[in-house]
C-alpha positions as CSV (number, residue, x, y, z in Angstrom):
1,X,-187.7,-19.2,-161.7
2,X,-189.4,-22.9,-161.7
3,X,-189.4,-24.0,-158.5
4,X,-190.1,-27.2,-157.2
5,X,-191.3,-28.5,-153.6
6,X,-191.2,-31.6,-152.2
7,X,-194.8,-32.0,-150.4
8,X,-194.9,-35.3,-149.7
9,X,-194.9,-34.3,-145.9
10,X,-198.5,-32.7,-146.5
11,X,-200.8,-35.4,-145.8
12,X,-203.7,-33.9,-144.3
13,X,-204.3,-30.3,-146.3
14,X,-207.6,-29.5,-144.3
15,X,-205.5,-29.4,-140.8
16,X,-202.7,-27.6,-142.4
17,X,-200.8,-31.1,-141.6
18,X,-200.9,-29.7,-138.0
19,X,-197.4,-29.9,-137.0
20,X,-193.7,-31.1,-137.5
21,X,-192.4,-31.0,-141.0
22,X,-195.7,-31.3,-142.6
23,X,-197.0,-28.2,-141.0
24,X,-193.7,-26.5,-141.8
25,X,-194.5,-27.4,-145.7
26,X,-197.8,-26.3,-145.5
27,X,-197.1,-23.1,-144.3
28,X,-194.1,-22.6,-146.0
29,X,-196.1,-23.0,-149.2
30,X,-199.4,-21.5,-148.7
31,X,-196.9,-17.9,-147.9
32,X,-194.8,-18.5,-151.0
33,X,-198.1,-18.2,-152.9
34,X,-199.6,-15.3,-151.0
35,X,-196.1,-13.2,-151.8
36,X,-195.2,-14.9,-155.1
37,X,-197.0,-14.6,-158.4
38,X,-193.7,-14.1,-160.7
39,X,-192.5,-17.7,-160.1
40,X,-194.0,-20.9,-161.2
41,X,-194.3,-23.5,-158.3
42,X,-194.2,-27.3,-158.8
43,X,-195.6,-28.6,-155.9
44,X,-194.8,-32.7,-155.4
45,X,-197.7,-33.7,-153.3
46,X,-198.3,-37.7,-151.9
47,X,-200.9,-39.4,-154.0
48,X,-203.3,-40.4,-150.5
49,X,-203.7,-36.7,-150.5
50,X,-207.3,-35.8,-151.9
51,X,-207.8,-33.8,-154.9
52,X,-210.1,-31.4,-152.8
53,X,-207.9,-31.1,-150.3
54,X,-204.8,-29.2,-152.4
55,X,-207.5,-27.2,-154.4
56,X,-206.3,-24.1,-152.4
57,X,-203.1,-24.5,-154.0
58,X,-204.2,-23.7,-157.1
59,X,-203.0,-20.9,-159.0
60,X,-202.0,-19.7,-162.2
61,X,-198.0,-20.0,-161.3
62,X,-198.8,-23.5,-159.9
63,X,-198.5,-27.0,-161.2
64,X,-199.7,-29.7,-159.2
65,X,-197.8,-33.0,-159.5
66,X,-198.4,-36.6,-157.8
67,X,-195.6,-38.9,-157.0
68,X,-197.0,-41.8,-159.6
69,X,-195.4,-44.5,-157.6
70,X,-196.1,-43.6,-154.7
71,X,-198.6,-46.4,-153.3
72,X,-196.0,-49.2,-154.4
73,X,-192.7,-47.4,-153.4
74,X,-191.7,-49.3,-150.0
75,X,-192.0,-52.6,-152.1
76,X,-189.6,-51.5,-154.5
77,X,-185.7,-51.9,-154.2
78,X,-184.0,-48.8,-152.3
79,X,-181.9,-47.8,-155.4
80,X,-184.7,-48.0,-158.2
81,X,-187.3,-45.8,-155.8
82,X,-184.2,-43.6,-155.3
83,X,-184.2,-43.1,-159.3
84,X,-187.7,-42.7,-160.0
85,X,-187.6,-40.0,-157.6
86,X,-185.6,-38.4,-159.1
87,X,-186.5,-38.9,-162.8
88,X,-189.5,-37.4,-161.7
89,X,-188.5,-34.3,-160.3
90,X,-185.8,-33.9,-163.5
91,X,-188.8,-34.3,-165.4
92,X,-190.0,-30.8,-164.5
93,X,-186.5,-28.8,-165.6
94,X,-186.7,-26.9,-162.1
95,X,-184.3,-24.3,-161.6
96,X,-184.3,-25.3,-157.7
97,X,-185.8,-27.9,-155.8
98,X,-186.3,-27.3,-152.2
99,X,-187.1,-30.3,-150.1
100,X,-188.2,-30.0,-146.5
101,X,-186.6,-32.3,-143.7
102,X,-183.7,-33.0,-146.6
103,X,-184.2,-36.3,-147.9
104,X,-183.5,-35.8,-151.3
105,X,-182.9,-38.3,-154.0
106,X,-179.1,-39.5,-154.1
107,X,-178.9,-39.4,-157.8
108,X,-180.8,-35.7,-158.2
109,X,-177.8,-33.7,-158.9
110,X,-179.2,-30.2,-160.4
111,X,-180.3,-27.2,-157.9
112,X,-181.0,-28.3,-154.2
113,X,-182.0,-26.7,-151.0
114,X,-182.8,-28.5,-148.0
115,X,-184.3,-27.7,-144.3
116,X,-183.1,-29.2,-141.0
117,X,-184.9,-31.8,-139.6
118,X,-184.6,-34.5,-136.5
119,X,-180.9,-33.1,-135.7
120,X,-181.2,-35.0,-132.7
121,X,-181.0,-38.2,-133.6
122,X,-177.1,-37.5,-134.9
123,X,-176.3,-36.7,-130.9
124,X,-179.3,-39.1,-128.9
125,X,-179.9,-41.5,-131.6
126,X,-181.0,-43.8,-128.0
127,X,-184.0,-41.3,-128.0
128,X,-185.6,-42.8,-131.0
129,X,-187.0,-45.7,-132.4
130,X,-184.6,-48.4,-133.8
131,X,-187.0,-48.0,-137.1
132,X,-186.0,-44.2,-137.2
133,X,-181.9,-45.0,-136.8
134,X,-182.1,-47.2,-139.6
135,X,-183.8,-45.0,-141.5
136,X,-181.7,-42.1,-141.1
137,X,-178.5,-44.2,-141.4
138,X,-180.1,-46.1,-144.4
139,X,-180.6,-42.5,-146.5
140,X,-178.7,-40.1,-144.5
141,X,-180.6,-35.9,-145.2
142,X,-178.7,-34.2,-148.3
143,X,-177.3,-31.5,-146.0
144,X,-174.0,-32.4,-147.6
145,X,-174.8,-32.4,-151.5
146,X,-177.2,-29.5,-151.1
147,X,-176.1,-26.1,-152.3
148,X,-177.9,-24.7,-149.4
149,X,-178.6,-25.6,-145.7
150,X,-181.7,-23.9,-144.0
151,X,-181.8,-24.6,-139.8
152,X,-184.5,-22.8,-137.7
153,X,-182.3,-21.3,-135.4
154,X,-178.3,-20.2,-135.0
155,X,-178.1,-23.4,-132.5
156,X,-179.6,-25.6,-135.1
157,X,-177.1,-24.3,-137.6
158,X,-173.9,-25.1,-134.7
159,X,-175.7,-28.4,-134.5
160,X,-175.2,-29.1,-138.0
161,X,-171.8,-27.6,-138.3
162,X,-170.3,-29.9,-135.2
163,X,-172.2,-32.8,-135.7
164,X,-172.9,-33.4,-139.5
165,X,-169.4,-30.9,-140.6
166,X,-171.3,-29.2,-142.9
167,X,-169.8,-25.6,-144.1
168,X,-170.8,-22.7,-142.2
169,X,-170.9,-20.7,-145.3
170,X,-173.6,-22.7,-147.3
171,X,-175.4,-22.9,-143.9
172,X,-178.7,-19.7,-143.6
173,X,-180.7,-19.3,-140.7
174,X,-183.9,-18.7,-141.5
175,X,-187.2,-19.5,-138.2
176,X,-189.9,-21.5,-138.1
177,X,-193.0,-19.7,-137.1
178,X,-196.5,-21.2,-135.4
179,X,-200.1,-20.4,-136.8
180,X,-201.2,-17.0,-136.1
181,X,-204.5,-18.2,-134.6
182,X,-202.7,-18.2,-131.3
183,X,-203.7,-14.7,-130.6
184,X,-206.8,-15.0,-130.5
185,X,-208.5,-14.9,-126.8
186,X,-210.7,-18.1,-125.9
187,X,-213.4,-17.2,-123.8
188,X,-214.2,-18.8,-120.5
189,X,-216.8,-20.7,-121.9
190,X,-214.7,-22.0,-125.0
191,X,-211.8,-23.1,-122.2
192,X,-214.3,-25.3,-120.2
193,X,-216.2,-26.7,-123.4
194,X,-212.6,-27.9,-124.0
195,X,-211.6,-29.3,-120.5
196,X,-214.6,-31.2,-120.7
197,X,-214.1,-32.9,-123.8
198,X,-210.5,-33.6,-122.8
199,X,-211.5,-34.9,-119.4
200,X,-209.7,-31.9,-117.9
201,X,-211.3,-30.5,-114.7
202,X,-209.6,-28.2,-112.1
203,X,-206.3,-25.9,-112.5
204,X,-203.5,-27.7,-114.4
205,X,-200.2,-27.1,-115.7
206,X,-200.1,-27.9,-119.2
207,X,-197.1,-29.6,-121.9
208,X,-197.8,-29.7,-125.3
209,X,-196.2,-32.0,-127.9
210,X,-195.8,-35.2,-129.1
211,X,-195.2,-38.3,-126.2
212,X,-191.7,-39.4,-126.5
213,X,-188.5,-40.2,-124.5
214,X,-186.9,-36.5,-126.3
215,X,-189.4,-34.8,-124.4
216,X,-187.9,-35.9,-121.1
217,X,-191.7,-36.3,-119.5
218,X,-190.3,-38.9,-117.2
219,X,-188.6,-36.3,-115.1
220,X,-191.3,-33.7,-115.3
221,X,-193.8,-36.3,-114.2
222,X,-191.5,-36.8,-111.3
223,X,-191.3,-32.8,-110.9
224,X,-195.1,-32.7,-111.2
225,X,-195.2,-35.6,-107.8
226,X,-192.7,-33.8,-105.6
227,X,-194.3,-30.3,-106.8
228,X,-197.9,-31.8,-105.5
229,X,-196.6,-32.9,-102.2
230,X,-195.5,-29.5,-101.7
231,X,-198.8,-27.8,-103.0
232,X,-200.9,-30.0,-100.8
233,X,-198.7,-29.2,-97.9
234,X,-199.3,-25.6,-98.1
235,X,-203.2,-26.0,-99.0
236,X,-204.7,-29.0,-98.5
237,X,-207.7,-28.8,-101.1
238,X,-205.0,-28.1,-103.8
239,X,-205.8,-30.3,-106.8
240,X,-203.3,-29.2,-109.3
241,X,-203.1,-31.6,-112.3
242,X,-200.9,-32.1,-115.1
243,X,-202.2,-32.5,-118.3
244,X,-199.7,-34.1,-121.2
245,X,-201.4,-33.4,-124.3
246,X,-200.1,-34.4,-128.1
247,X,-200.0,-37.6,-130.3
248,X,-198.3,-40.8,-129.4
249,X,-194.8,-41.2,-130.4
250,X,-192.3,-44.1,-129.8
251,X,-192.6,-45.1,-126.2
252,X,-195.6,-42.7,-125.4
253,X,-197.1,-46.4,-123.4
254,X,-193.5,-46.4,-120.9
255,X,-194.0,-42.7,-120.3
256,X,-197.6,-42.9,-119.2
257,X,-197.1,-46.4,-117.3
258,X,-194.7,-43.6,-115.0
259,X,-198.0,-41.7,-113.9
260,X,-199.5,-44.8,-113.0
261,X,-196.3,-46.3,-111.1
262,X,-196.1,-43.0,-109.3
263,X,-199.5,-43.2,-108.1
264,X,-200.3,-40.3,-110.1
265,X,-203.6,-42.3,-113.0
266,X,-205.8,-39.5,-112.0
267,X,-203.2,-36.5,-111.3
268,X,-201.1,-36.7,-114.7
269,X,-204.3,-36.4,-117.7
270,X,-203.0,-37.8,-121.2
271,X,-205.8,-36.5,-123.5
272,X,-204.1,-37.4,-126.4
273,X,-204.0,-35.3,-129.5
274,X,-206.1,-32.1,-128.9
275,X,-208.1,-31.1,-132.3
276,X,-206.8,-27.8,-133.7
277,X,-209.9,-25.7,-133.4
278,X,-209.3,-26.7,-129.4
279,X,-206.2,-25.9,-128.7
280,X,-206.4,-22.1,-128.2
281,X,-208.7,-23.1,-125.4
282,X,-206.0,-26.2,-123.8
283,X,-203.5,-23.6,-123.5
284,X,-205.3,-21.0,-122.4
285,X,-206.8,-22.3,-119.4
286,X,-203.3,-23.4,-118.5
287,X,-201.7,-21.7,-115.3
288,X,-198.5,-22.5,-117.0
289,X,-197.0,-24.0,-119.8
290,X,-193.7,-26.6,-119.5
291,X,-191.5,-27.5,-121.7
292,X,-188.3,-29.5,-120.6
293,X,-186.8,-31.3,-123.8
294,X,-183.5,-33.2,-123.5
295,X,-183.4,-31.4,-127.3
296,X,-185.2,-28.8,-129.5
297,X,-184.5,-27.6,-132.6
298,X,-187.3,-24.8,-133.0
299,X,-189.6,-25.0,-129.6
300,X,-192.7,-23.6,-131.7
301,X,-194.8,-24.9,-128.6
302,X,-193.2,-22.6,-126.5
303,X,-194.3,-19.5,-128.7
304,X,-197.6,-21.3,-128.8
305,X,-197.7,-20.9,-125.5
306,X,-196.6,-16.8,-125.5
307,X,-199.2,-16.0,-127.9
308,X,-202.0,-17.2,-125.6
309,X,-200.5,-15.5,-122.6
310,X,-199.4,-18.6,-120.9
311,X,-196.0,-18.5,-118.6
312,X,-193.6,-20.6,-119.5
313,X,-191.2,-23.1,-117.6
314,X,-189.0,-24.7,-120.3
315,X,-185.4,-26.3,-121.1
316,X,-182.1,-24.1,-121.0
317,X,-181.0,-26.1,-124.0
318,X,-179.6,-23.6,-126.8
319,X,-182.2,-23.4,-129.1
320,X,-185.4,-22.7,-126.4
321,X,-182.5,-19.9,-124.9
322,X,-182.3,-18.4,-128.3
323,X,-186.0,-18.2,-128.7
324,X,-187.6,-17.5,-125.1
325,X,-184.8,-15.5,-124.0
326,X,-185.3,-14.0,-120.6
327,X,-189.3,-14.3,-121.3
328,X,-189.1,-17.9,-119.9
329,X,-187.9,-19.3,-116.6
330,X,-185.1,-21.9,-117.9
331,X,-184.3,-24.8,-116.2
332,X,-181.4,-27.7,-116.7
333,X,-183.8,-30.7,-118.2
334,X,-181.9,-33.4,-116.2
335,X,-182.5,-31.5,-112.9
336,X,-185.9,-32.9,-111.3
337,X,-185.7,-30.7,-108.1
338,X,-184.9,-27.6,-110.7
339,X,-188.0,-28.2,-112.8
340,X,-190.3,-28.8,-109.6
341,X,-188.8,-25.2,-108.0
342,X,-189.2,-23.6,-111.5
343,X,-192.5,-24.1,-111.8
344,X,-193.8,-23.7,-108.1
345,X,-191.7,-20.0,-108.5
346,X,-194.3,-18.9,-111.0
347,X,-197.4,-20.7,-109.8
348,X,-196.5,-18.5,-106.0
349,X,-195.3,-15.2,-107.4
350,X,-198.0,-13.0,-109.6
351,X,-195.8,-10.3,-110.2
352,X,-194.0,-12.7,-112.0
353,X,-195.9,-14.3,-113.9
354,X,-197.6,-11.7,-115.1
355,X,-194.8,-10.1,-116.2
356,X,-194.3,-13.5,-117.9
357,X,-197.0,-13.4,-120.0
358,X,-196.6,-9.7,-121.0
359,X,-193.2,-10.4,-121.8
360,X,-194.0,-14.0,-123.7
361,X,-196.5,-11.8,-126.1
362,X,-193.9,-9.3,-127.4
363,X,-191.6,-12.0,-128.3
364,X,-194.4,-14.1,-130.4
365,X,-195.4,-11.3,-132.4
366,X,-191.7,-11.2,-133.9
367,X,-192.2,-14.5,-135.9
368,X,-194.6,-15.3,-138.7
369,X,-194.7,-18.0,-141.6
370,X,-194.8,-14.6,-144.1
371,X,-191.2,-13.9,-142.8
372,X,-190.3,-17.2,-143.3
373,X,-191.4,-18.0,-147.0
374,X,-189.8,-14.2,-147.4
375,X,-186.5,-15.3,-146.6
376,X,-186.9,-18.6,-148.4
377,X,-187.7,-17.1,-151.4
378,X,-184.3,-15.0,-151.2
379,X,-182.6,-18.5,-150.7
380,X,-184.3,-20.1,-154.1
381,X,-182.9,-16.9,-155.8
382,X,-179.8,-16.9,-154.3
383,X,-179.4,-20.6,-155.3
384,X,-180.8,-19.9,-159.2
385,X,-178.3,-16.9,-159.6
């Protein structure tokens, strides 16, 4: 089989595009290649990504391409960048072209698979930018014209059934998976190198991910105020803080004006985005982890999270259920008094949480991007016949 994948997500090679659709590509790819040296792969890469930077790509079975047009495309007219993209991938006579996040070219008609990507925005389009609205609406994904759907998780696949009526039947479930570097222990002295840098000092309970209203941090900033009246009430040097770590996304300056209007400037920490070599560290000094999400399609953080050994506190929305299970204490993401009780359940019981973490590990070890790119490989050949 040729097959071709869109990598115009991978923008940043070096930090295995750390996360979101970029880090799904990345990892998606680099497996294909460890278990896959019948196939040829045509791999469509950005043309702001360095030379040096996709050198690990190359194999014998691999041809790397750039997207010529790439620097000028937003100046062009919708419908001629639409058929240039597509002229370019028909120029490589794939047998299957597999595009991550499923923005495919309108007019590209041959061999198509697609991933799941932002299914959100169909049900709480008022959680994202009006930029991002218009752009989905503008070039709706290909779920519809490709001959296979791949979601992340059952609840991802309902999602796309109900909300975008695609057919169950064309529809494969196939999970994400998080970087395997998880496992690894940080020592004490690698956790408080990393507080330091991130202006972290004390105990804290940690969330990881990128600062937007689909996060739902508003409420667990709340949680986090009534939780601390509670801890200083039954010890009085308690200095718990909570520490919102991740990228800026749409509305990221709202959510951390809430701190401040709280009284909380020096109580909630926003350390911004944590470099990858740290983040074993972040998490592991962690009493807990918290994840609340209004909606999740994957919840990789959470399994982030398990693989360090961290308890968990997260969202009883369908697709952190179907991941964390009974490993996790669940809560309803619109109940502030529920998230607070949640979390100050684990932080009192040790029994529990320890059982937590046990139980969190087991659960990690079941996914891994080899799995993945196994089962994506079966899709291609599925596809190609």
């Amino acid at each position: 089989m040729r097959i071709g994948i869109d990598a115009q997500t991978i923008l940043n090679p070096k930090k295995g595009d750390l996360t979101g659709i970029g880090h799904y590509t990345y990892q998606l790819i680099k497996y294909l290649l460890e278990i896959d040296q019948k196939n040829e792969y045509v791999l469509f890469f950005n043309y702001r990504v360095r030379s040096k930077d996709i050198k690990k790509f190359e194999k014998e079975n691999v041809k790397i391409c750039r997207f010529p047009f790439s620097q000028y495309k937003k100046y062009l007219p919708f419908a001629y960048s639409e058929m240039l993209s597509s002229a370019y991938f028909l120029k490589e006579k794939l047998d299957v072209l597999h595009v991550p996040g499923g923005r495919a070219p309108i007019t590209y008609k041959k061999k198509l698979t697609v991933s799941s990507y932002k299914l959100g925005i169909e049900k709480y389009p008022e959680m994202y930018s009006k930029k991002e609205v218009i752009k989905y609406k503008t070039k709706p994904p290909a779920y519809k014209r490709a001959d296979v759907v791949i979601a992340p998780t059952e609840s991802a696949k309902s999602e796309l059934i109900n909300s975008f009526k695609i057919e169950s039947e064309k529809i494969r479930v196939i999970n994400n998976a998080f970087d395997k570097k998880f496992f690894q222990d940080a020592s004490v002295t690698q956790i408080q190198k990393a507080k330091e840098k991130y202006g972290i000092d004390g105990e804290y309970i940690l969330f990881m991910n990128t600062i937007k209203p689909l996060n739902n941090l508003s409420r667990l900033i709340e949680a986090f105020l009534k939780l601390r009246l509670i801890l200083k009430g039954k010890k009085q040097n308690s200095n718990y803080k909570l520490v919102i770590a991740g990228k800026s996304g749409w509305m990221s300056d709202k959510i951390m004006q809430i701190a401040k209007d709280f009284g909380l400037k020096n109580e909630v920490i926003f350390p911004g985005y944590i470099e990858p070599d740290d983040l074993n560290a972040v998490f592991s000094g962690a009493d807990i982890f918290v994840s609340v999400p209004i909606y999740e399609e994957f919840g990789a953080t959470v399994l982030e999270a398990f693989a360090c050994g961290i308890p968990v506190v997260c969202s009883n929305v369908p697709s952190l259920k179907e991941i964390a299970g009974d490993v996790a204490i669940m809560v309803d993401p619109y109940d502030i008094d529920g998230i607070k009780c949640s979390i100050l359940k684990v932080l009192d019981d040790n029994s529990l949480r320890e059982s937590l973490k046990k139980r969190g590990l087991e659960v990690a070890k079941k996914y891994h991007w080899k799995k993945t790119a196994e089962e994506t490989l079966k899709v291609f050949e599925e596809v190609v016949g």
